[in-house]
N, C-alpha and C positions, 0 to 999 in steps of 0.2 A: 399487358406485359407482366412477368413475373418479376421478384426483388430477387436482389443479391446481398448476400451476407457478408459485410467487410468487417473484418478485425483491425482496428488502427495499434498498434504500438506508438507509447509515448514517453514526453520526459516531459516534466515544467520545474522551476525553481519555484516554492511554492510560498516566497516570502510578501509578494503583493498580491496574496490571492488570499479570499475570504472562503478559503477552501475549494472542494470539488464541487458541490453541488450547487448549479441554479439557483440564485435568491435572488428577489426584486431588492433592486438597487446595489447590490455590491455585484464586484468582479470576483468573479470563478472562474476556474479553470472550464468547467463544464460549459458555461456562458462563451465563455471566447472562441473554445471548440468548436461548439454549435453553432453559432455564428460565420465562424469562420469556413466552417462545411455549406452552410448553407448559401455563403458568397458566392465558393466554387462551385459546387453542383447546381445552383439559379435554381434551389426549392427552401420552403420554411427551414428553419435550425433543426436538424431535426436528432428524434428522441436517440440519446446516449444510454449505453448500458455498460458499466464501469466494473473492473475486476477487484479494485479496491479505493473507496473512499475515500479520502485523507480532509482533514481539517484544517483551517486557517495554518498557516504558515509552514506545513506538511510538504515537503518536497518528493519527488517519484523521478528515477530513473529508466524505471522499467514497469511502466501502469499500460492498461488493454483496457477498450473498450471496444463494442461494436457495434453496430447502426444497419441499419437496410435500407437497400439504393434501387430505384428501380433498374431494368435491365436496360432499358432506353438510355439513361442517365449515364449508368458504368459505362457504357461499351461507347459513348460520346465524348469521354473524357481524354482519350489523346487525341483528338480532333484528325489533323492531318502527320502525326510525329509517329513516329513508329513503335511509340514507348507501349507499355502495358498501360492498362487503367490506373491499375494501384500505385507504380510510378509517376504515371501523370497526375495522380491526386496529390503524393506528395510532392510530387513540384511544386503546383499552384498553391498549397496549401503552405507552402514557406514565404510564399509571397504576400499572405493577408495574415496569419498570425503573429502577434506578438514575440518579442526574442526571449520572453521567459516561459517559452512553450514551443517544442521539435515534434513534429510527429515522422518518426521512421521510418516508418512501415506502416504501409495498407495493401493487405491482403482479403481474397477472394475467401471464404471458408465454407463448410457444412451451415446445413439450417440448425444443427443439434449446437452449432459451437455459443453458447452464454459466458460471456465476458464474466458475469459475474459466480452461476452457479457450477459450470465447466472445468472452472480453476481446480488445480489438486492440493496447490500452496502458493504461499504467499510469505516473499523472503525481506524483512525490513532490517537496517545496520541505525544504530546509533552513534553519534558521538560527542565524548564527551574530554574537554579539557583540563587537568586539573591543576595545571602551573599554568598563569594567565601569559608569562613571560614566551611561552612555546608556540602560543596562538599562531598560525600561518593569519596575518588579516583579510588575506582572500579567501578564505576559510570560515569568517568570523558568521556569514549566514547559513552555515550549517553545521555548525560546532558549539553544543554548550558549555561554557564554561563554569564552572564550581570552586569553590574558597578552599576547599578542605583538598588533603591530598588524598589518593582513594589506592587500594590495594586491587590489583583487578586479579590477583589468583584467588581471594575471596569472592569478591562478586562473580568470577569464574563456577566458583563449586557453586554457590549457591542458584545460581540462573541455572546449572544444570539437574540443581533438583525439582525443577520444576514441570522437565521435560515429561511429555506422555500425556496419558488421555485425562482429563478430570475435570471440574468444576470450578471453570476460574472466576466466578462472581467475585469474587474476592478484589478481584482488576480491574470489571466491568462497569460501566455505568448500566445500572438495570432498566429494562424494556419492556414494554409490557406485554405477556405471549412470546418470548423470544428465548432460547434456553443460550446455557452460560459454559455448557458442555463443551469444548477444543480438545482438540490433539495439537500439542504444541511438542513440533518436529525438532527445534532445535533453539540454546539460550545459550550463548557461548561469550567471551568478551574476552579481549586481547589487549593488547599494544601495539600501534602501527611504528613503522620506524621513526615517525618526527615524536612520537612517545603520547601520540592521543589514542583514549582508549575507543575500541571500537566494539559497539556489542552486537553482534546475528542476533534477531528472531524470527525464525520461520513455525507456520503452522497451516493446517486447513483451510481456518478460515480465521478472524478475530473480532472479537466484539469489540463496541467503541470505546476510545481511549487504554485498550488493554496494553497495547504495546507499551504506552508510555508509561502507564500502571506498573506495568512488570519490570522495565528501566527501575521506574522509582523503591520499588521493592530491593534492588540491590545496592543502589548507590547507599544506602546509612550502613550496609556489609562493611562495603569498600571503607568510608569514611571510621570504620570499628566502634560506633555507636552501637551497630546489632550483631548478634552472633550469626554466621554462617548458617544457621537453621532457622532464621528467624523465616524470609517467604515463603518458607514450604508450609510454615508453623501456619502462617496469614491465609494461605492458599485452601490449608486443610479447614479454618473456620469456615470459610468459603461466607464472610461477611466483608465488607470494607473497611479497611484499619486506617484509622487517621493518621496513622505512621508511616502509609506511602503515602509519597508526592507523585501527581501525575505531573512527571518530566515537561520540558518548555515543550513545542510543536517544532523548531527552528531543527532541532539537533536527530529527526527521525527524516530516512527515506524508504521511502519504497523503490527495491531494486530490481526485483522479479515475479513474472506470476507465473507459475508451470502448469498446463494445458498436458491431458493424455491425446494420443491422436486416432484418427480417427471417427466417424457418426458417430459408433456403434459405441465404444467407447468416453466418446461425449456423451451421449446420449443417457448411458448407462452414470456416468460421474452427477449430471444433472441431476436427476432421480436423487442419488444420493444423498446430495448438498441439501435439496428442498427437505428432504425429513428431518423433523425436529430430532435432534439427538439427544439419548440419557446415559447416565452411565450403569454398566451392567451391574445387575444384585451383586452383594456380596454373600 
């Protein structure tokens, strides 16, 4: 029999999890999943391919992965119920995982569709407290809170100079063979109405720990320690400046990943993502 290609949609609170990825002896996200697939379908745990990583205490609203099911196994999955597969998967699949893990949606997709190379962007919000007096406490695991008061139309201007295509070594933890080149779509931060500041980053793709690197690049804006020019300044050495703080793990999620539609389209984005990227001559 041939596989099928399911795309799961997910959400976990990523406060008791030792991140996304498989490691002997801690709990991950990725360990429970696979587990928990492998309950329902009655085969090994089997291999996950994840649209974005996240790290110990990393939360995701809106994270994709996707797995291959044989065709015997899909089309067994609502036994006698009239449901779909992918329905019936998330039914059962709420009855053996953990409540700090939902999976929404599992869908049928293209062979071209790669959770992780497919993706076009990837949208993460931060946030951040800065009167401890405001704190919602059901709030408190995924809100950081900070001493200093912080001006968010500075760290506004300056996260948005960041935007566009360049070389964010600066952010990255460095890798070896892996380039530092992003197109980072969008660095925005506001004020929500209870008055916690909430900051967008959307990009391509991102290297690790960059999101919180780039957080911490504008909180000493906010706080008037650095001038308004200072990350672009950090960005453009394109070294690592002991004056960003890579931000706690508790106060990032991941909300979105955007897919183009289509094979052909997948197929063509994939391509893409695999090549190493540089930035054009000047």
């Amino acid at each position: 029999m041939g596989a099928v290609r399911v795309r799961l949609d997910f959400a976990y609170d990523g406060t008791d999890f030792s991140g996304w990825a498989r490691q002997p002896g801690l709990r991950t996200v990725e360990g429970e999943l696979a587990g928990a697939l492998g309950t329902v379908l009655r085969v090994p745990p089997p291999r996950l391919t994840v649209g974005g990583r996240t790290d110990a205490g990393v939360h995701a609203r809106g994270s994709v992965c996707h797995l291959d099911v044989s065709e015997g196994v899909w089309g067994a999955l609502p036994g006698r119920s009239d449901r779909t597969p992918g329905v019936a998967l998330v039914v059962r699949l709420r009855g053996v995982l953990p409540e700090d893990v939902v999976v929404r949606a599992a869908t049928e997709v293209p062979e071209a569709f790669d959770a992780r190379f497919s993706a076009l962007r990837r949208r993460y919000t931060y946030r951040i407290c800065d009167r401890a007096e405001r704190l919602d406490p059901l709030r408190r695991r995924d809100t950081v809170v900070v001493r200093r008061p912080l001006e968010v139309s500075a760290m506004d201007a300056a996260a948005r100079s960041l935007e566009g295509l360049r070389d964010f070594a600066a952010f990255c933890r460095p890798r070896a063979g892996a380039t530092t080149v992003r197109t980072l779509l969008r660095h925005t931060w506001r004020r929500d109405e209870e008055g916690i500041l909430v900051g967008t980053v959307e990009a391509d793709a991102f290297c690790h720990s960059m999101v919180r690197a780039l957080v911490g690049s504008v909180v000493p804006v906010g706080e008037g320690r650095r001038p308004v020019t200072w990350p672009e300044e950090v960005a453009e050495r394109a070294l690592r400046d002991p004056g960003v703080q890579v931000m706690p793990a508790h106060g990032l999620c991941l909300e979105e990943i955007t897919y183009p539609e289509g094979a052909q389209a997948l197929a063509a984005r994939d391509q893409e993502s695999r090549a190493v990227r540089f930035l054009p001559e000047q």
